[in-house]
C-alpha positions as MATLAB code, in Angstrom:
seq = 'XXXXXXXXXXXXXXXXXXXXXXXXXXXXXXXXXXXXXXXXXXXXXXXXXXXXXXXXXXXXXXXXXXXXXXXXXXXXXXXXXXXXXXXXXXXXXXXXXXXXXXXXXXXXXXXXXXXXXXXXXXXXXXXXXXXXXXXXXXXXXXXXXXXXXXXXXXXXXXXXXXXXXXXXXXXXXXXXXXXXXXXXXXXXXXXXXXXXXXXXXXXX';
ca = [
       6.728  -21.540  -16.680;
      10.142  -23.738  -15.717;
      12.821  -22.177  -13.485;
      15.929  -22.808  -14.437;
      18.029  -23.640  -11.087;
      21.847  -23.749  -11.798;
      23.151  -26.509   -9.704;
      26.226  -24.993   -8.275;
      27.829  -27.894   -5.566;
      31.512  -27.752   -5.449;
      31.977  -24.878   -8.553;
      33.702  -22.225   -7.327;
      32.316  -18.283   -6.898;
      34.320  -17.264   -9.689;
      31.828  -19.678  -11.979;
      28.569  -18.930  -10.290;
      29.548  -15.012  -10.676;
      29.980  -15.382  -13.997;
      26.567  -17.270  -14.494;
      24.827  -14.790  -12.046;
      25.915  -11.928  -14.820;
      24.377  -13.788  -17.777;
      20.913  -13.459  -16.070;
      20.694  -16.671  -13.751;
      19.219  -16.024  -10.192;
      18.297  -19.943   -8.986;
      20.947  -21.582   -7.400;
      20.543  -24.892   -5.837;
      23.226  -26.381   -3.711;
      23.693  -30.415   -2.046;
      24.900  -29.404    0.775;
      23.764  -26.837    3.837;
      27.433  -25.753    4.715;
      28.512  -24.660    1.104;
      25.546  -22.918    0.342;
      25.778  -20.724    3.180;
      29.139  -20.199    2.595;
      28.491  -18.969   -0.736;
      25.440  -17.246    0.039;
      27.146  -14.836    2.480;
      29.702  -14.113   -0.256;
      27.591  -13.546   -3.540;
      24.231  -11.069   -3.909;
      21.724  -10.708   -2.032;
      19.210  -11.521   -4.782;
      19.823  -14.812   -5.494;
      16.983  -17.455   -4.713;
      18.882  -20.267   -3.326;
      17.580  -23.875   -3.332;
      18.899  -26.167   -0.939;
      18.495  -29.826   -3.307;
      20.680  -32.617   -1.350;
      19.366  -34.590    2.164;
      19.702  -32.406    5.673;
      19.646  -34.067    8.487;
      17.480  -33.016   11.125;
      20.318  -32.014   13.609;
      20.903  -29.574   10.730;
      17.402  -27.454   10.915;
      18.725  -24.759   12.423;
      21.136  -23.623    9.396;
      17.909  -24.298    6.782;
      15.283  -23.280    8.913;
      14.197  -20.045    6.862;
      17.017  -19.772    5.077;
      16.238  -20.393    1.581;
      14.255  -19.708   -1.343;
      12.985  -23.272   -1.724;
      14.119  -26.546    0.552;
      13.744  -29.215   -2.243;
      14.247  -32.199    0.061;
      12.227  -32.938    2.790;
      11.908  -36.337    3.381;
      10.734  -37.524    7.235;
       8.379  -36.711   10.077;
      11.667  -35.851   12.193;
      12.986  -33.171    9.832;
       9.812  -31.818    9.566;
       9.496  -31.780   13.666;
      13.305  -30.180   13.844;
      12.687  -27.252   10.812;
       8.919  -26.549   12.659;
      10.043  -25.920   15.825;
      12.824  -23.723   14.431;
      10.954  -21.709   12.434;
       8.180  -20.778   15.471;
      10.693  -19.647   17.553;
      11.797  -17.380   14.352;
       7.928  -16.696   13.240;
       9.393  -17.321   10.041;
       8.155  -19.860    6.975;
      10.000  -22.371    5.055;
       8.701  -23.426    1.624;
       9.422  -27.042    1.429;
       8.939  -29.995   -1.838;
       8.976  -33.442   -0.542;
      11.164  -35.564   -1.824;
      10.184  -39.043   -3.377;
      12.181  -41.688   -3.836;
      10.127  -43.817   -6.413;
      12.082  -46.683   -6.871;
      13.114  -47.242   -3.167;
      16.930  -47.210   -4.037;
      18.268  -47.612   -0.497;
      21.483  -45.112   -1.587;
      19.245  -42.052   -2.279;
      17.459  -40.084    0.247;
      13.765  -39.505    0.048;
      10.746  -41.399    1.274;
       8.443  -44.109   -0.543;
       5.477  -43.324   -2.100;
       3.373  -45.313   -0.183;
       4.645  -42.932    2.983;
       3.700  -39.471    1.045;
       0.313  -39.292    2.231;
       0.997  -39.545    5.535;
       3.981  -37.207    5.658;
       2.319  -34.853    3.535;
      -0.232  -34.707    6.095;
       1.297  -34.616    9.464;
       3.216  -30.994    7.459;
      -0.388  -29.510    6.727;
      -1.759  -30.226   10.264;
       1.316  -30.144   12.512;
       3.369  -27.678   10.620;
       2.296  -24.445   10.321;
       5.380  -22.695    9.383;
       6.457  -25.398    6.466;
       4.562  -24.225    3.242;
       4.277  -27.397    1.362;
       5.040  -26.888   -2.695;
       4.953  -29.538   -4.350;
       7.120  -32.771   -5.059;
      10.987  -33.383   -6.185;
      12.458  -36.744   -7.429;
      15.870  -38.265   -8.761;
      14.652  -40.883  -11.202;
      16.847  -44.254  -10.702;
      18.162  -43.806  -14.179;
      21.135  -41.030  -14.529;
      21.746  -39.003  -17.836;
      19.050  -41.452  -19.616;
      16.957  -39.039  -21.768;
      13.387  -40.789  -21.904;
      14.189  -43.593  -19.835;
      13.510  -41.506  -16.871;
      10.352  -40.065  -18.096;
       7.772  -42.632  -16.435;
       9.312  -41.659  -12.961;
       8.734  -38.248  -13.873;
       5.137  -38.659  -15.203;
       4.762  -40.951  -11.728;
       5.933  -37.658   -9.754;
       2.978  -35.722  -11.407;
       0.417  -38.273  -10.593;
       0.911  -38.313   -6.858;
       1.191  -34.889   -7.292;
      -2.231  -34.898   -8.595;
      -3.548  -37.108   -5.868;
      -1.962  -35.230   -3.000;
      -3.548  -31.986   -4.791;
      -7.340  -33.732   -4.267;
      -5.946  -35.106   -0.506;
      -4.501  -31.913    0.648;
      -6.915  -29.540   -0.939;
      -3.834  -27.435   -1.877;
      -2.492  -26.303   -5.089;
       0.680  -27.884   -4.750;
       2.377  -25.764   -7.938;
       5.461  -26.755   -7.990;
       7.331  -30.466   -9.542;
      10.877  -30.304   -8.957;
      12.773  -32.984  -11.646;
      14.776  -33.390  -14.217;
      18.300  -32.385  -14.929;
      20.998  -32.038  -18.219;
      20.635  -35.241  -19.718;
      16.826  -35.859  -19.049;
      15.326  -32.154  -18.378;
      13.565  -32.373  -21.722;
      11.228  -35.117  -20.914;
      10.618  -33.662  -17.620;
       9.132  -30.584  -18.540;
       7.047  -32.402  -21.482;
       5.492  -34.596  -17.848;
       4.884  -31.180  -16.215;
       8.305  -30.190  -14.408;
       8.319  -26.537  -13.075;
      11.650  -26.512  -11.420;
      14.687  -28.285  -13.140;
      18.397  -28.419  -11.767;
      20.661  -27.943  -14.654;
      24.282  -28.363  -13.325;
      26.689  -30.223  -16.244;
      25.131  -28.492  -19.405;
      26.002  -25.228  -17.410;
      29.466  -25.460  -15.861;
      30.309  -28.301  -17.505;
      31.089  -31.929  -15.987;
      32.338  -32.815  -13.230;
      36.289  -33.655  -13.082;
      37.050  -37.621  -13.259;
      37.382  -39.017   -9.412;
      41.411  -39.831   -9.347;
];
């Protein structure tokens, strides 16, 4: 199966209402103060997915919060949500987020640092349960261009999977102009936000 999560940053309730009627109930969101802003304001029922970077001075506010944390991406945010969540006895389903082609303006760690992060979260962190993987592929709106990225995502996927000794279910990537080749590399989570509420206005 592929979840369809409506990527809702900057649309206003009136649109996600609407959406929420037609059936939708995955909502991801870029950043931690808008989606608890809107979360306090729409129904209770709605499985919110925080997508964009938090920093770790931020923990408290995601700690437990949401459905699905798409984007951990360092030892110290790991470290921050942990210790939150023991003090709440709560747990925080977590993807961590790879940046595959090192592009220093996206968040997200290297590959070649997975393994190690991935591992400090199983032994360190009890109260993170680790998912799975999420990328942004360096090319944007590029159809099949970006699938080698995503079929890359799977296969560390599948290595972490014999590391880890855990199931690891769940590949979040792809989006409206490349979700297509995504699920045909094994996405189960895509964030749809243009072919839903249509684009973005132009910057002035």
């Amino acid at each position: 199966e592929v979840t369809l999560i409506a990527v809702s940053k900057t649309k206003p309730l009136e649109m996600l209402q609407e959406i929420y009627g037609e059936g939708v109930r995955d909502f991801g969101e870029n950043k931690v103060q808008e989606l608890c802003d809107k979360m306090e304001q729409l129904p209770s029922d709605i499985r919110w997915h925080m997508i964009g970077h938090v920093q770790h001075r931020k923990a408290a506010q995601v700690a437990g919060a949401f459905h699905l944390l798409h984007s951990l991406d360092s030892r110290r945010l790991a470290e921050a949500l942990e210790r939150r969540l023991a003090e709440q006895n709560r747990r925080q389903p977590v993807l961590i987020e790879v940046n595959l082609a090192a592009e220093a303006q996206k968040s997200g760690l290297g590959a070649e640092d997975l393994p190690a992060l991935a591992d400090y979260v199983c032994e360190s962190c009890p109260h993170l349960d680790l998912q799975g993987l999420m990328c942004l592929p360096p090319v944007f709106d590029a159809g099949d261009a970006a699938r080698p990225y995503f079929a890359r995502l799977r296969g560390l996927r599948d290595a972490l999977r014999t590391r880890l000794g855990l199931p690891l279910p769940e590949l979040s990537m792809g989006m409206s102009g490349d979700f297509a080749g995504a699920v045909a590399e094994g996405a189960t989570l895509v964030r749809i936000g243009t072919d839903i509420f249509g684009p973005r206005p132009a910057k002035a």
